[in-house]
C-alpha positions in Angstrom: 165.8 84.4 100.8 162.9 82.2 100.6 162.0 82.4 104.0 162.6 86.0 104.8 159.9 86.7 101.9 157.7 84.0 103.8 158.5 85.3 107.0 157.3 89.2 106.1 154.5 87.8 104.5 153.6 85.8 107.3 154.0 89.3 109.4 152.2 91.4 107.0 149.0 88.9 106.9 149.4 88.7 110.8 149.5 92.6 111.3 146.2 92.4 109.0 144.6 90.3 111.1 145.2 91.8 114.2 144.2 95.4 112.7 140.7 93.7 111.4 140.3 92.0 115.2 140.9 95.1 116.5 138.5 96.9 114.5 136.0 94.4 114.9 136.4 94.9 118.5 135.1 98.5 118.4 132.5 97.8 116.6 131.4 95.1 118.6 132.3 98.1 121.5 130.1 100.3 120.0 126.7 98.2 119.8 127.3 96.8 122.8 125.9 100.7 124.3 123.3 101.0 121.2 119.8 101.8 122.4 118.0 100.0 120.1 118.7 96.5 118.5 120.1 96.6 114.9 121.4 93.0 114.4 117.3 91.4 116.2 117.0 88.2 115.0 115.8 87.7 111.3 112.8 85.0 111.2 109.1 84.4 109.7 108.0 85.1 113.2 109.8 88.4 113.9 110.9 89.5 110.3 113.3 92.5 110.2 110.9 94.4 107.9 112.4 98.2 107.3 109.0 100.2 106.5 110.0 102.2 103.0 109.1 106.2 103.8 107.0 104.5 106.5 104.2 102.3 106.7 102.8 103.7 103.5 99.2 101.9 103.7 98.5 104.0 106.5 99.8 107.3 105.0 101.3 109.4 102.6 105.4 108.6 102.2 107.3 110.0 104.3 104.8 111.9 106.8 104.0 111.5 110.3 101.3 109.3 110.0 103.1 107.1 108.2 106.1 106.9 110.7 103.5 106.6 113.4 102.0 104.0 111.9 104.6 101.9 111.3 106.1 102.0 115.5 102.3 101.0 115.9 102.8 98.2 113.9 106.1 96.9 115.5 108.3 97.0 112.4 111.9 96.2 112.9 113.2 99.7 111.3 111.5 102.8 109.7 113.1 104.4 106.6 113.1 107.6 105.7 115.0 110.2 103.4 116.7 113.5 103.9 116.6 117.0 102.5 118.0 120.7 103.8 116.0 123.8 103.5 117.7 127.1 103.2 118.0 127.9 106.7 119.8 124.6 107.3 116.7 122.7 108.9 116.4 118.8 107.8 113.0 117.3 106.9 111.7 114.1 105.8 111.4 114.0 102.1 112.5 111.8 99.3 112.3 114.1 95.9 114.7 117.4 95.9 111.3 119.2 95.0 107.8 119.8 96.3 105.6 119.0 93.9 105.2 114.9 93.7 104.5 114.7 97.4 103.3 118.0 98.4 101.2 121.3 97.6 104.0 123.5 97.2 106.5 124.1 94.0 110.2 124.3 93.5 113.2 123.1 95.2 113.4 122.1 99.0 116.5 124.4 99.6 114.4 127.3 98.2 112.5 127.5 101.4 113.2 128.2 104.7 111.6 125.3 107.2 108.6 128.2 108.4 108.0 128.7 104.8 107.4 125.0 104.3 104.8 124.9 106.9 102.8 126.6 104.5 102.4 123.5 102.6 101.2 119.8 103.1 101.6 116.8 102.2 99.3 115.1 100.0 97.6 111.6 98.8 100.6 110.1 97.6 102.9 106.8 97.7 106.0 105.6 96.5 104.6 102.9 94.8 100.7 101.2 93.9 100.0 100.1 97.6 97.3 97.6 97.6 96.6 97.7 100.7 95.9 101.3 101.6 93.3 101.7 104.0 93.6 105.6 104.9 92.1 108.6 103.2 93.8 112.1 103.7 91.0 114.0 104.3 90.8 112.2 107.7 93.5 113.9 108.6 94.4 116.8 110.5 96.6 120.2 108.8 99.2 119.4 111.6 99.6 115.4 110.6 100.1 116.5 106.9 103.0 118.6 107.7 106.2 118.0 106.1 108.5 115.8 109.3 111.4 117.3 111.0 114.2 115.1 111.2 114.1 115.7 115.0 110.6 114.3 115.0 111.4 111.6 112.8 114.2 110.3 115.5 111.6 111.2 118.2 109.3 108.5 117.0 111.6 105.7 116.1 112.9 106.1 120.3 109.5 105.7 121.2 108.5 102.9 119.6 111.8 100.8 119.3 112.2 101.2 115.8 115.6 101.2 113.8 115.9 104.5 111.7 116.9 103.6 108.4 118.2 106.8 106.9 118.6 107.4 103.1 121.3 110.1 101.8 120.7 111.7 98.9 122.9 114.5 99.0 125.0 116.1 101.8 124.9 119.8 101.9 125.6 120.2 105.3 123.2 116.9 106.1 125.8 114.2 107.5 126.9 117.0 110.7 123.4 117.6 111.5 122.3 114.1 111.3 125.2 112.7 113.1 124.7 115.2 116.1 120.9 114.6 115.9 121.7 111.2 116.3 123.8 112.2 119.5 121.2 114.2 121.0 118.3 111.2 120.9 121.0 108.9 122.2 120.6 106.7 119.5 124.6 106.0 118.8 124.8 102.2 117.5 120.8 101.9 116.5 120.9 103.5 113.4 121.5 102.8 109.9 122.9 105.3 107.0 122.5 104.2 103.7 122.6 105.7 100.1 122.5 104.4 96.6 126.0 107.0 96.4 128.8 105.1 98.0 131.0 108.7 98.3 128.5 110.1 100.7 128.7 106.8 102.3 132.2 107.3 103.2 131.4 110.9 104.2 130.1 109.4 106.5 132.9 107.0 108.2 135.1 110.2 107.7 132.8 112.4 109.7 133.5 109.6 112.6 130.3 107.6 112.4 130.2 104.1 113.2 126.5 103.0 112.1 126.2 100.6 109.5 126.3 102.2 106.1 124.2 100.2 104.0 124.9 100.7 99.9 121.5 100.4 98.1 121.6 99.1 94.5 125.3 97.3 94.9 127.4 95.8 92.6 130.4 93.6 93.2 133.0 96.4 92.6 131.6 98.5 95.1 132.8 95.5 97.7 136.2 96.5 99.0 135.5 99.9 99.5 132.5 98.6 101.4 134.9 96.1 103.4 137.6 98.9 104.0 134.7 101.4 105.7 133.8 97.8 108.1 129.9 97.8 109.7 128.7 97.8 105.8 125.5 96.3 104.6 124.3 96.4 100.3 121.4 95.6 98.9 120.8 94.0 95.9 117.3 94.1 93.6 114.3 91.7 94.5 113.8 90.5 91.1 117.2 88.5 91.8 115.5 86.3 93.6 113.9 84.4 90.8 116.4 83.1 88.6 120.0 82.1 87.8 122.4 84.7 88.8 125.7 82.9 88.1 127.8 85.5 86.3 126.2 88.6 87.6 128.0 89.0 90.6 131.9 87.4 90.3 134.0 88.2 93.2 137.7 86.7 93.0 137.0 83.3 92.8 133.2 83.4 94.1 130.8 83.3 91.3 127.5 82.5 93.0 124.7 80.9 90.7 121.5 81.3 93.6 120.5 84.4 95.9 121.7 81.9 99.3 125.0 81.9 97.6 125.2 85.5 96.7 124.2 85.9 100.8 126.6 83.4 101.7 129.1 85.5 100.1 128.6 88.8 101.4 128.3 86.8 105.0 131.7 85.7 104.8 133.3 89.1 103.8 131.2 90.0 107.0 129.1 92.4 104.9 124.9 92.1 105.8 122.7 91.8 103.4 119.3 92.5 101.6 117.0 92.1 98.9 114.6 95.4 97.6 112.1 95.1 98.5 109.7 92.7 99.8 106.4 93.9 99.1 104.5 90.4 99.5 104.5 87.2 102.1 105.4 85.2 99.4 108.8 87.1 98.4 109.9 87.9 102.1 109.8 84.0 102.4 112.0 83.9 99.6 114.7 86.5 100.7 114.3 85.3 104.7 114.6 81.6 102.6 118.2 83.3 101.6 119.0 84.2 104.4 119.2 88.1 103.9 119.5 90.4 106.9 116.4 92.8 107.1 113.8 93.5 104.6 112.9 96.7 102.8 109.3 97.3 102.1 106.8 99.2 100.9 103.6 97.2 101.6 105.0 94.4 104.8 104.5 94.4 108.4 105.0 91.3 111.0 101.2 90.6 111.1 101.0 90.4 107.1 103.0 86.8 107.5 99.9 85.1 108.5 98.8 85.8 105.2 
């Protein structure tokens, strides 16, 4: 009896196996045809740095400057958010409503897309940037426009970048994305990510293989993110600076240092990163744990000569 019950189990965790190779295999499949590189190397001399709503010392959040700016300045990805206006159009903005970032008022999905060309963007950030070095009045009407997704994707191809997408809400979004994503060839380059894990698997179920990235993890969110495979989480910056032993048990793991908490993730074959690395000095810590990429708000490669 004994070895019949060792014999299935030995059968089961066979079949497992095979069914994780296999999957692995498509995957690996799948980026072998990507356009651009998600998995670049990861170093002090070509950091993965994701620009935040774009590179925002050169623009307002989220706007085509910004977006520009950051393929100018060779950043490894360029993040963005989405929202839907009434007449199913997606643009590039982070809040649901206008008035933080722009001129107009209300909700987003009030407005038809030729009714938010009435507004622009203004003089705003995500966070204190210290080292802005634009003023908006320098720009043109047409610059301070709220971004089509389209566009978005358009300057990502150009300059090599990774888009780094943020869901906030579906509404119709994921379709559109995902065929967006079609139509600029960029299958395999991209990465989807959201701070709501059930729009994250939305996303696997809608038949997309980028990496979903989950932003402000916790070690419970883990096997879902190992059962949707090609996952990625992030966990906060200020966890870099102390003891974390007893924040983030998993079975018998209970790391104590962010290399640990990395090393972790790395064996589940989950990628990792650290929010966000807004100074040389703390991307040397999280590249130092040997995280994946490396949201910012404030980074790009040239700022590591610093």
């Amino acid at each position: 009896m004994k070895r019949i019950t060792f014999l299935l189990f030995f059968l089961i965790l066979i079949s497992g196996v095979h069914h994780l190779a296999v999957a692995s295999d498509a995957f690996k499949d799948f980026y072998r045809h990507a356009r651009l590189d998600v998995f670049a190397p990861n170093t002090i001399k070509n950091p993965r740095f994701s620009a935040h709503r774009g590179s925002q010392a050169y623009g307002p959040e989220n706007s085509i400057i910004a977006f520009e700016a950051a393929g100018r300045l060779g950043v490894w990805a360029i993040e963005t958010d989405f929202r839907i206006t009434r007449d199913s159009q997606v643009v590039c903005m982070h809040d649901a409503t206008l008035e933080r970032t722009t001129t107009g008022q209300g909700k987003v999905t009030d407005y038809t897309l030729d009714e938010l060309r009435r507004f622009q963007i203004k003089e705003v950030n995500s966070t204190v940037i210290p080292n802005k070095s634009y003023s908006i009045t320098t720009f043109s009407p047409s610059d301070k426009r709220i971004p089509l997704m389209d566009e978005y994707f358009d300057i990502c191809a150009h300059y090599g970048c990774v888009p780094f997408i943020e869901l906030k809400e579906d509404n119709g979004i994921i379709a559109l994305m995902l065929a967006s994503i079609k139509r600029h060839h960029l299958e395999g380059s991209c990465i989807i990510s959201s701070s709501d894990i059930t729009l994250l698997e939305k996303v696997r179920k809608a038949g997309c293989r980028e990496l979903v990235h989950l932003i402000n993890a916790k070690v419970t969110a883990l096997p879902q993110l190992l059962k949707m495979g090609n996952a990625a989480l992030a966990f906060n910056i200020k966890d870099m600076d102390k003891n974390i032993k007893g924040k983030y048990i998993y079975g018998k793991k209970n790391p104590s240092t962010p290399r640990q908490l990395v090393s972790m993730c790395h064996k589940l074959g989950l990628r990792v990163c650290f929010r966000a690395a807004d100074t040389p000095e703390a991307t040397r810590k999280a590249l130092s744990a040997k995280v994946d990429y490396l949201p910012t708000n404030t980074m790009w490669p040239a700022r590591m000569e610093e």
